[in-house]
Backbone as XML, in Angstrom:
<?xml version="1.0"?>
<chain id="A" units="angstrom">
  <residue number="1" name="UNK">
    <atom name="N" x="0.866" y="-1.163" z="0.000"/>
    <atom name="CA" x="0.000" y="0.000" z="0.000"/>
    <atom name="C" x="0.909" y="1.221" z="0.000"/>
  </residue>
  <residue number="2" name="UNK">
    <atom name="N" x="0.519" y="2.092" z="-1.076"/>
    <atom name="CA" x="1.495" y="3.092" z="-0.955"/>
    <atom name="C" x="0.435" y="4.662" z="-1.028"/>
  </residue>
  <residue number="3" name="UNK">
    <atom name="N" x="1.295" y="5.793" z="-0.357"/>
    <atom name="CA" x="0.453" y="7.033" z="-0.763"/>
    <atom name="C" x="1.793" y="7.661" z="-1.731"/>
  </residue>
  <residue number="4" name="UNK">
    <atom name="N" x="1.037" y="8.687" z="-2.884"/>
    <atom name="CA" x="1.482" y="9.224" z="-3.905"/>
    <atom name="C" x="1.330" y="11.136" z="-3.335"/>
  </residue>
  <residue number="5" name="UNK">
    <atom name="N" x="2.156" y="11.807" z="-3.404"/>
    <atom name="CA" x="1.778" y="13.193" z="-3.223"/>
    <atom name="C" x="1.556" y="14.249" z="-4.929"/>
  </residue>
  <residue number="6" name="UNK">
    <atom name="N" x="0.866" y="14.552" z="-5.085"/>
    <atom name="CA" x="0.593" y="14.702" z="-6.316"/>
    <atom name="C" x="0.674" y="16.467" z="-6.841"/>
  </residue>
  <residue number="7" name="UNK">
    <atom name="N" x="1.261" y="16.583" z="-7.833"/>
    <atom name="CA" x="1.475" y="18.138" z="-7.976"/>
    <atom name="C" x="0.755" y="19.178" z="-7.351"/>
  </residue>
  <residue number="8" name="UNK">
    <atom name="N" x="-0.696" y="18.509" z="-7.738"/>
    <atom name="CA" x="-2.182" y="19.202" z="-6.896"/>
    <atom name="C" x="-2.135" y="19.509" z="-5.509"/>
  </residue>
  <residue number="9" name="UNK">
    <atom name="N" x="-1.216" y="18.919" z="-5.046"/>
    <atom name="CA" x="-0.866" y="18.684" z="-3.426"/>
    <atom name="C" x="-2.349" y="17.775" z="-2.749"/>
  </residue>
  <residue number="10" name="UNK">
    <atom name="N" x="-2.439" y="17.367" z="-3.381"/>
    <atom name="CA" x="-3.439" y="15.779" z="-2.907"/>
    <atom name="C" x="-2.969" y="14.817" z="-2.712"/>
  </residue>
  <residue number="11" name="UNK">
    <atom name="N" x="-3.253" y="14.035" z="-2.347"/>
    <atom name="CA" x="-3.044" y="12.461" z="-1.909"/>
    <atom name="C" x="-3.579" y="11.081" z="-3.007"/>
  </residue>
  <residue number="12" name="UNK">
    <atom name="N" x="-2.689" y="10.446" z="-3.552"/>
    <atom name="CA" x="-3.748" y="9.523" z="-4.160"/>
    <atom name="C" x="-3.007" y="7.883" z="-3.551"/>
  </residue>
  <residue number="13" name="UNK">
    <atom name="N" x="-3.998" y="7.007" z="-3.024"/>
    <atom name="CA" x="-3.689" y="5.934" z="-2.250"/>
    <atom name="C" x="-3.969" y="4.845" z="-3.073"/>
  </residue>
  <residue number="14" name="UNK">
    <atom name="N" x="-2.924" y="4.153" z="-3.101"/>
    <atom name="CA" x="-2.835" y="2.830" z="-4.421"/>
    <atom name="C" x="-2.103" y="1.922" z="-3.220"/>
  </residue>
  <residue number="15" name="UNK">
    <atom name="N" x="-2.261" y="0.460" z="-3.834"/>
    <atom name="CA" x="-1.649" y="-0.935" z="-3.339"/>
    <atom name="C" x="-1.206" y="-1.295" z="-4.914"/>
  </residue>
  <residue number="16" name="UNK">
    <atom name="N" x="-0.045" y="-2.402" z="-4.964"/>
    <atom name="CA" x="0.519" y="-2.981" z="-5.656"/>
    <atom name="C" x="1.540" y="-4.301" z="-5.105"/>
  </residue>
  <residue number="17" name="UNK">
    <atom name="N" x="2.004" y="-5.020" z="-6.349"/>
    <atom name="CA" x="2.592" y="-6.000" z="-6.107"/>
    <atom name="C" x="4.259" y="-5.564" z="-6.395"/>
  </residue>
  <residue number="18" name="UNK">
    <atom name="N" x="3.966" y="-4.844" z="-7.093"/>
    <atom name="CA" x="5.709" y="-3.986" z="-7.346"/>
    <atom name="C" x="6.093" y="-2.633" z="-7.430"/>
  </residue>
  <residue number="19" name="UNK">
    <atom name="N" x="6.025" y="-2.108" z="-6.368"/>
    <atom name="CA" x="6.302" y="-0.789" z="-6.207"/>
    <atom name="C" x="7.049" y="0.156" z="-6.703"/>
  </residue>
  <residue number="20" name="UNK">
    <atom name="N" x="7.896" y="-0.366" z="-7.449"/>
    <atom name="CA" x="8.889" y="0.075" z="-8.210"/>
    <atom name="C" x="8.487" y="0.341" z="-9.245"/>
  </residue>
  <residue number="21" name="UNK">
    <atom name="N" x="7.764" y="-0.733" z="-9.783"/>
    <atom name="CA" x="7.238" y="-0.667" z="-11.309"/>
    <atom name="C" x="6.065" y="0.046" z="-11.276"/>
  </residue>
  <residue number="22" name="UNK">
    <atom name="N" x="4.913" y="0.552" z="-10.095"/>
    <atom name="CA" x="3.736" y="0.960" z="-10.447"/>
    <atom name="C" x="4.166" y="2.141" z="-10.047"/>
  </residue>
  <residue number="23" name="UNK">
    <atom name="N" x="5.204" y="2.868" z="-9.993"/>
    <atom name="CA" x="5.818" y="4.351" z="-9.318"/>
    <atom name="C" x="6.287" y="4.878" z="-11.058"/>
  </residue>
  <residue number="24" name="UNK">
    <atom name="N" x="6.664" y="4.038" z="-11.501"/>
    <atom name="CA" x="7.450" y="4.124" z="-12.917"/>
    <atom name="C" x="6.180" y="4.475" z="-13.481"/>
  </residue>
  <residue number="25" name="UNK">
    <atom name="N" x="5.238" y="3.843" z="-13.667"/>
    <atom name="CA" x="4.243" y="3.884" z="-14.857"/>
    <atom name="C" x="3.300" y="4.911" z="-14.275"/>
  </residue>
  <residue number="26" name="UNK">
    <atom name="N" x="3.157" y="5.339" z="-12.836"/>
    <atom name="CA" x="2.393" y="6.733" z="-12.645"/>
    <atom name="C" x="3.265" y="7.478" z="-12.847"/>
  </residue>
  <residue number="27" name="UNK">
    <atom name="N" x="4.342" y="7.818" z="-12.836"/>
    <atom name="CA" x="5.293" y="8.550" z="-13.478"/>
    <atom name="C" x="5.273" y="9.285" z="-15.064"/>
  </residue>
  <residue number="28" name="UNK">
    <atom name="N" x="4.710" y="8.063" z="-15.510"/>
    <atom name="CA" x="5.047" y="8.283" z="-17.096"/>
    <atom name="C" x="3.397" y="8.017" z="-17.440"/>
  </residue>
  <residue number="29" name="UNK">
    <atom name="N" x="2.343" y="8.700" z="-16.609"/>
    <atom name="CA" x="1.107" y="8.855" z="-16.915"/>
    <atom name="C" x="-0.141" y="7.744" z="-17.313"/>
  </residue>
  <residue number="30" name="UNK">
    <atom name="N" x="0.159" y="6.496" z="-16.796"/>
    <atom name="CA" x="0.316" y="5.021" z="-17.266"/>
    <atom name="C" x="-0.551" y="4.417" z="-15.637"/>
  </residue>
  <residue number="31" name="UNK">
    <atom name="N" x="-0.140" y="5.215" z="-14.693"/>
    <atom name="CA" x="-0.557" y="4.847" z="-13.433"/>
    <atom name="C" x="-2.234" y="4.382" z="-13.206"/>
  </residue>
  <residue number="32" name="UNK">
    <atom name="N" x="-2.878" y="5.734" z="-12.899"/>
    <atom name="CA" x="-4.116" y="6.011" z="-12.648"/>
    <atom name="C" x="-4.496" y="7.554" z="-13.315"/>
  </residue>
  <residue number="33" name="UNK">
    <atom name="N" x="-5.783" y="7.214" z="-13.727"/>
    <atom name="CA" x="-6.330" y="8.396" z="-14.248"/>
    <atom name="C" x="-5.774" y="9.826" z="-13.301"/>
  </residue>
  <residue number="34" name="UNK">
    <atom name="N" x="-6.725" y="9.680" z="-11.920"/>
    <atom name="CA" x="-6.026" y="10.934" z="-11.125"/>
    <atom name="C" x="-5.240" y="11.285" z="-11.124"/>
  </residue>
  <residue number="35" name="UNK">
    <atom name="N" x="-3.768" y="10.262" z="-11.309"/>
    <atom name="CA" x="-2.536" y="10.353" z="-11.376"/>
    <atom name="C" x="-1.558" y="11.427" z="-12.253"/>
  </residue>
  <residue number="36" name="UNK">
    <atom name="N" x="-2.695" y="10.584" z="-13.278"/>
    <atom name="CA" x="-1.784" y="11.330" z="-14.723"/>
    <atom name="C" x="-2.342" y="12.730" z="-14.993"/>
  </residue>
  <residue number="37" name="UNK">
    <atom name="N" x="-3.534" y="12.858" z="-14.445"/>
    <atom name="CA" x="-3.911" y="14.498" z="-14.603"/>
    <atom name="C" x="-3.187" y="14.968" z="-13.852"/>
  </residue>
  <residue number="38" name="UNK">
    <atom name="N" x="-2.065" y="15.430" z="-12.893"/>
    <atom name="CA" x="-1.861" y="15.684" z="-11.546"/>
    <atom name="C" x="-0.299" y="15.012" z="-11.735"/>
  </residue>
  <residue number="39" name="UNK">
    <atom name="N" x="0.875" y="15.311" z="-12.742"/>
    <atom name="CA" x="2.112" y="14.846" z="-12.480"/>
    <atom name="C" x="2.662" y="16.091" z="-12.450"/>
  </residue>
  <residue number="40" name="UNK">
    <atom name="N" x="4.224" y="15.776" z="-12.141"/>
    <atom name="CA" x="4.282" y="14.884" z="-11.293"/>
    <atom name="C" x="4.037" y="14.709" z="-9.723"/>
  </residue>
  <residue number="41" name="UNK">
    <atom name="N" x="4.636" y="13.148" z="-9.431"/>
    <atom name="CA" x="3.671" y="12.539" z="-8.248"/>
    <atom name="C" x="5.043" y="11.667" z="-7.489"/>
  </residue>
  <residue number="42" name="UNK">
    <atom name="N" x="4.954" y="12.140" z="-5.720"/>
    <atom name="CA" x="5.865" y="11.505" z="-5.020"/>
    <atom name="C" x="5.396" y="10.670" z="-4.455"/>
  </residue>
  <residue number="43" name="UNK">
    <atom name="N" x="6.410" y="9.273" z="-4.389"/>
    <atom name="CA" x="5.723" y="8.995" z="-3.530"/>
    <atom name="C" x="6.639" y="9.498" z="-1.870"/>
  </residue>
  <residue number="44" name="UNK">
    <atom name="N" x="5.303" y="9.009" z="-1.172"/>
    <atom name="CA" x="5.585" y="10.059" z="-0.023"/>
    <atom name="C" x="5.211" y="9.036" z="1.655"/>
  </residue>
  <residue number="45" name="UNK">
    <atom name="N" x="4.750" y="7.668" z="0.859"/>
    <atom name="CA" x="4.575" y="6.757" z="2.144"/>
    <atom name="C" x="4.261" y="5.786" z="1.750"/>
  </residue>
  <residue number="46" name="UNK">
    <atom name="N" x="5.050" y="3.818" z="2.596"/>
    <atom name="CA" x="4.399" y="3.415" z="1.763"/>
    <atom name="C" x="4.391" y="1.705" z="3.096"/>
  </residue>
  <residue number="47" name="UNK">
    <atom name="N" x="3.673" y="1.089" z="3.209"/>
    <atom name="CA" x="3.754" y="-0.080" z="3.755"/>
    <atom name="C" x="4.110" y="-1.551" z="3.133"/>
  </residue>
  <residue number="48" name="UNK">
    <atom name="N" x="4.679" y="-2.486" z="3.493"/>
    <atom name="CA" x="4.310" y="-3.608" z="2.720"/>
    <atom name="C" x="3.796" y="-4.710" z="3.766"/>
  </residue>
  <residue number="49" name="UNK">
    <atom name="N" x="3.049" y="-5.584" z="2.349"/>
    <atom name="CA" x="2.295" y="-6.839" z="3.077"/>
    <atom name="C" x="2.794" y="-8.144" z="2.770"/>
  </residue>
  <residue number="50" name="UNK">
    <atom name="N" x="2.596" y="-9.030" z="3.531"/>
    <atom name="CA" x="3.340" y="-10.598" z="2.511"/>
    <atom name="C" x="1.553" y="-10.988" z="1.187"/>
  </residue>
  <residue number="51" name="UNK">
    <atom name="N" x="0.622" y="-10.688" z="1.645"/>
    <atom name="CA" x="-0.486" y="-10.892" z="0.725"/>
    <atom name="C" x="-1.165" y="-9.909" z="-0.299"/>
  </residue>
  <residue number="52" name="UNK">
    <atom name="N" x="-1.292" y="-9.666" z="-1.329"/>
    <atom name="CA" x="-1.710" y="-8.470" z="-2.095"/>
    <atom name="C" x="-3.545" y="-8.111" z="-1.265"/>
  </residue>
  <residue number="53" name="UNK">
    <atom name="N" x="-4.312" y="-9.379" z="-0.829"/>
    <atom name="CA" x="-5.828" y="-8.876" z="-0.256"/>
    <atom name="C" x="-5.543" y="-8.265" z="0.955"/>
  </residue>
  <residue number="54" name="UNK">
    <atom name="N" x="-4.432" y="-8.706" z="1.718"/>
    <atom name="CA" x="-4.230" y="-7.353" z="2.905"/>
    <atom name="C" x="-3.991" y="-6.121" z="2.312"/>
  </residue>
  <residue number="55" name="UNK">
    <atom name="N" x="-2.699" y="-5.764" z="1.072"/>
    <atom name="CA" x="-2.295" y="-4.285" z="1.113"/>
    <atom name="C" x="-3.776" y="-4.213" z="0.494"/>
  </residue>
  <residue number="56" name="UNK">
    <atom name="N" x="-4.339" y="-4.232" z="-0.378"/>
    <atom name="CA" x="-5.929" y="-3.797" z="-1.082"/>
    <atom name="C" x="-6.611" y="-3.366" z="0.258"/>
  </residue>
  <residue number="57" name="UNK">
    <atom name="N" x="-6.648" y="-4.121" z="1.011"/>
    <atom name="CA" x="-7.549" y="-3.735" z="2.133"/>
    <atom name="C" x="-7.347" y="-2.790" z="3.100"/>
  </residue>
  <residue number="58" name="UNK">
    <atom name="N" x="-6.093" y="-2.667" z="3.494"/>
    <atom name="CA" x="-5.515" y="-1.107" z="3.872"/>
    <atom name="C" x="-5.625" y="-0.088" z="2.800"/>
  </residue>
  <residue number="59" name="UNK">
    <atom name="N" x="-5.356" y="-0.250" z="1.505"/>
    <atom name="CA" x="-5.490" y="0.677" z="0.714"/>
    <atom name="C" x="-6.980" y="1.649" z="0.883"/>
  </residue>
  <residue number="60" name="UNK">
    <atom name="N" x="-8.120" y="0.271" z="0.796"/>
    <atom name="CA" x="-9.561" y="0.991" z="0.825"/>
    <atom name="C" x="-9.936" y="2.087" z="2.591"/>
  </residue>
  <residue number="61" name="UNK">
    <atom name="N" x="-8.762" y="0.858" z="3.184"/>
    <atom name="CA" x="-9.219" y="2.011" z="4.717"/>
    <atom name="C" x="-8.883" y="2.846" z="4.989"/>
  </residue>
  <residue number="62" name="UNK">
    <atom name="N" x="-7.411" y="3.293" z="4.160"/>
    <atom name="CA" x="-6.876" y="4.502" z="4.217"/>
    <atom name="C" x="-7.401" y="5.701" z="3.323"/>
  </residue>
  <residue number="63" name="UNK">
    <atom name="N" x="-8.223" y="5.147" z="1.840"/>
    <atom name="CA" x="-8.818" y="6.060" z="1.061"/>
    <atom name="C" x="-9.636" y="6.552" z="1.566"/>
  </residue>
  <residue number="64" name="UNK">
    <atom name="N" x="-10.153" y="5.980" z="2.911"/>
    <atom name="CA" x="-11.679" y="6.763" z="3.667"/>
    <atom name="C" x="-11.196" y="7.435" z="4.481"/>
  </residue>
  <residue number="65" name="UNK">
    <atom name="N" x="-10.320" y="8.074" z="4.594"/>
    <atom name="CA" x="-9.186" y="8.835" z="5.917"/>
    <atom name="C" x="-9.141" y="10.400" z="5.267"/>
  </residue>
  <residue number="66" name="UNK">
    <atom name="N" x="-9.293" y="10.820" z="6.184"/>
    <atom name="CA" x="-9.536" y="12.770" z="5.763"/>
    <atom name="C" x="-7.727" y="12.818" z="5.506"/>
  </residue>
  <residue number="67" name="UNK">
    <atom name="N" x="-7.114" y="14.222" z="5.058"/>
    <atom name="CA" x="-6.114" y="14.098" z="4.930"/>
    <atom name="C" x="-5.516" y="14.466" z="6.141"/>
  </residue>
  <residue number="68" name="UNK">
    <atom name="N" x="-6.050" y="14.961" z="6.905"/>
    <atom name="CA" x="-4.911" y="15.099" z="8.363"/>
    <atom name="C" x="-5.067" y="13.729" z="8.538"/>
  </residue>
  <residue number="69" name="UNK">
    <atom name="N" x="-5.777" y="12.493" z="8.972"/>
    <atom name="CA" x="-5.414" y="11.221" z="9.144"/>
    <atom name="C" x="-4.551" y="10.877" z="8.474"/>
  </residue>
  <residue number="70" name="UNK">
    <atom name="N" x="-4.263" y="11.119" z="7.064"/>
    <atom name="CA" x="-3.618" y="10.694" z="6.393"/>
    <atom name="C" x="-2.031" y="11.268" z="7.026"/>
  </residue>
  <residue number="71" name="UNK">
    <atom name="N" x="-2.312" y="12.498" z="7.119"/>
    <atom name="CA" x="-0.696" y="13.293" z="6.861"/>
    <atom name="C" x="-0.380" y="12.485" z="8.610"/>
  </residue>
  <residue number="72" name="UNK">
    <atom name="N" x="-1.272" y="12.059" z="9.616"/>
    <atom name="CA" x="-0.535" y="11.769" z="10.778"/>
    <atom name="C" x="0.008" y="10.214" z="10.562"/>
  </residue>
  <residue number="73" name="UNK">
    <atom name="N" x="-0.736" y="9.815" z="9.475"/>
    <atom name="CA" x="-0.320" y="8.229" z="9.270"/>
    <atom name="C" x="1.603" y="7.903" z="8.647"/>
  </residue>
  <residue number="74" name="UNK">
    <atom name="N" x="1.214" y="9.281" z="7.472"/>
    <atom name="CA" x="2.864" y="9.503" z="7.023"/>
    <atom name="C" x="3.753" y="9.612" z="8.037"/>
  </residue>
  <residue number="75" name="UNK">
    <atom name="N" x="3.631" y="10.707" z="9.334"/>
    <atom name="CA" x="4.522" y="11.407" z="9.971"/>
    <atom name="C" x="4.292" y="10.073" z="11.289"/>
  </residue>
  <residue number="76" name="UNK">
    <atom name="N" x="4.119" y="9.221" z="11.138"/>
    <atom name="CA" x="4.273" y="8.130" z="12.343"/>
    <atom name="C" x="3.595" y="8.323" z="13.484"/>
  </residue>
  <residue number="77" name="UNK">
    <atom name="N" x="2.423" y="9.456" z="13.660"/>
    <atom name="CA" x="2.122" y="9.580" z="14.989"/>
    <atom name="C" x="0.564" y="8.934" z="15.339"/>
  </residue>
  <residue number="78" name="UNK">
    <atom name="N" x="1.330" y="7.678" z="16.011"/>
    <atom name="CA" x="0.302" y="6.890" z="16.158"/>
    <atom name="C" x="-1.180" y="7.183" z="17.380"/>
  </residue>
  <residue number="79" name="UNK">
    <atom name="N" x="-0.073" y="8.087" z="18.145"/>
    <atom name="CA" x="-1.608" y="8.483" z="19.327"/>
    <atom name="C" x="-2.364" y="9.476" z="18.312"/>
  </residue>
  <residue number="80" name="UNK">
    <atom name="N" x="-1.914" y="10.444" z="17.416"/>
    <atom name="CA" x="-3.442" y="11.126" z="17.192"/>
    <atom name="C" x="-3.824" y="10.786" z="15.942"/>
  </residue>
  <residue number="81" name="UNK">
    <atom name="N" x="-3.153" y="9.167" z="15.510"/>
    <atom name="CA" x="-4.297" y="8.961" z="14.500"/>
    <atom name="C" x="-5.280" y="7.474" z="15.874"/>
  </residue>
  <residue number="82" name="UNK">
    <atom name="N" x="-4.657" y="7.168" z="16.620"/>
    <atom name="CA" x="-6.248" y="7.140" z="17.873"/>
    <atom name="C" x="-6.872" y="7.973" z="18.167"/>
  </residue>
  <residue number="83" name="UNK">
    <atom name="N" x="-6.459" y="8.942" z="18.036"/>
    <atom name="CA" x="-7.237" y="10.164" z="18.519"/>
    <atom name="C" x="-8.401" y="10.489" z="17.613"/>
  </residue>
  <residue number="84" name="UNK">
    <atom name="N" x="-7.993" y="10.478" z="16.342"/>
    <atom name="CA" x="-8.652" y="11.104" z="15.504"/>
    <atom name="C" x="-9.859" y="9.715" z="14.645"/>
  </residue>
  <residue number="85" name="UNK">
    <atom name="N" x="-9.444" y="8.612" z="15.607"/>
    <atom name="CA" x="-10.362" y="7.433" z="15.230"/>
    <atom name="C" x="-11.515" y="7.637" z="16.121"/>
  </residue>
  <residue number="86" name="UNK">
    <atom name="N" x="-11.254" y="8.259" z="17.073"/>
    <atom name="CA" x="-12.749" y="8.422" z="18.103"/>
    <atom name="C" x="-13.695" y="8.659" z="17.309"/>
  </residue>
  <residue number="87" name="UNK">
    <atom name="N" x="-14.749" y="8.060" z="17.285"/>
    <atom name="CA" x="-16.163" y="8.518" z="17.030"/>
    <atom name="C" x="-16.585" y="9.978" z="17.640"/>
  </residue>
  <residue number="88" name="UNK">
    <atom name="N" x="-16.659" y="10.920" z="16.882"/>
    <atom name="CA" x="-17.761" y="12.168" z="17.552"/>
    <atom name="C" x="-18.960" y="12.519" z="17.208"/>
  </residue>
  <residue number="89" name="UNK">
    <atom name="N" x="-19.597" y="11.463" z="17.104"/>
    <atom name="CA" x="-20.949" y="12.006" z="16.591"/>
    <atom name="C" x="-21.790" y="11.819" z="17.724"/>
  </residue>
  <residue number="90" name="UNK">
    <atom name="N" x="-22.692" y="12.869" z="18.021"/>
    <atom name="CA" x="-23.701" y="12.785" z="19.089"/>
    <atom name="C" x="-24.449" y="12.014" z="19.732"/>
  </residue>
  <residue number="91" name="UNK">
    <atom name="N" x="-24.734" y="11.367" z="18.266"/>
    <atom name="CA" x="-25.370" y="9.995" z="18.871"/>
    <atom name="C" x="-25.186" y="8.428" z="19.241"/>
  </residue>
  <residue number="92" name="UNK">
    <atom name="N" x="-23.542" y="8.410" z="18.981"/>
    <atom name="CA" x="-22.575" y="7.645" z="19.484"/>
    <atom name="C" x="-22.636" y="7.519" z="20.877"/>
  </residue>
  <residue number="93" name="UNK">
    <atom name="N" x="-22.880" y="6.055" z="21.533"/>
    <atom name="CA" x="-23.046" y="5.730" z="22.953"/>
    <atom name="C" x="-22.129" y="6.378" z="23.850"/>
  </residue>
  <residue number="94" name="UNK">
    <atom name="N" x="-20.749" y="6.724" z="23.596"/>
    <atom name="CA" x="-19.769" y="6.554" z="24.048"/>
    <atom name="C" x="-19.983" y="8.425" z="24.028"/>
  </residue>
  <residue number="95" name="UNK">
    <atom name="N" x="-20.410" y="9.229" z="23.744"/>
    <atom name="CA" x="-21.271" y="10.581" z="24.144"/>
    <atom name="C" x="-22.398" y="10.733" z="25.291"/>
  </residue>
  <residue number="96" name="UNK">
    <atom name="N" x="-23.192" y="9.610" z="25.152"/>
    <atom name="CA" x="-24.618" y="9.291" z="26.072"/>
    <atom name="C" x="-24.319" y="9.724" z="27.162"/>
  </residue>
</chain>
């Protein structure tokens, strides 16, 4: 699972089996649509898995992540991305 930083200064969150090679081909506009509108593109964070259905599956949980989750996930700080996992919605028990 990797994040891409993109000229736009956005985030675009991809998984792959060769990181090397899918950095090359968003590079050279070949990647992802978002990608290639939006070069160039760093990458800027990236995990690995021994199974491709785990990184896919971090990939999708991290695409649902606002970008400060995101930017605390890059910068390693693991208490305020707990922090920022709290539920705040009102009608969440854990408010009651």
């Amino acid at each position: 699972m990797y994040i891409l930083k993109c000229s736009d200064d956005t985030y675009y969150t991809g998984s792959t089996n060769n990181l090397e090679k899918r950095l090359l081909e968003h590079s050279k506009g070949r990647g992802a649509n978002y990608t290639k509108k939006r070069l160039p593109v760093e990458l800027v964070y990236y995990e690995e898995y021994v199974r491709v259905d785990l990184a896919f599956k971090r990939e999708k949980q991290v695409q649902g992540w606002s970008r400060s989750k995101k930017e605390a996930l890059m910068a390693g700080n693991s208490d305020l991305l707990h922090e920022m996992a709290i539920c705040r919605n009102g009608s969440h028990f854990r408010n009651k």
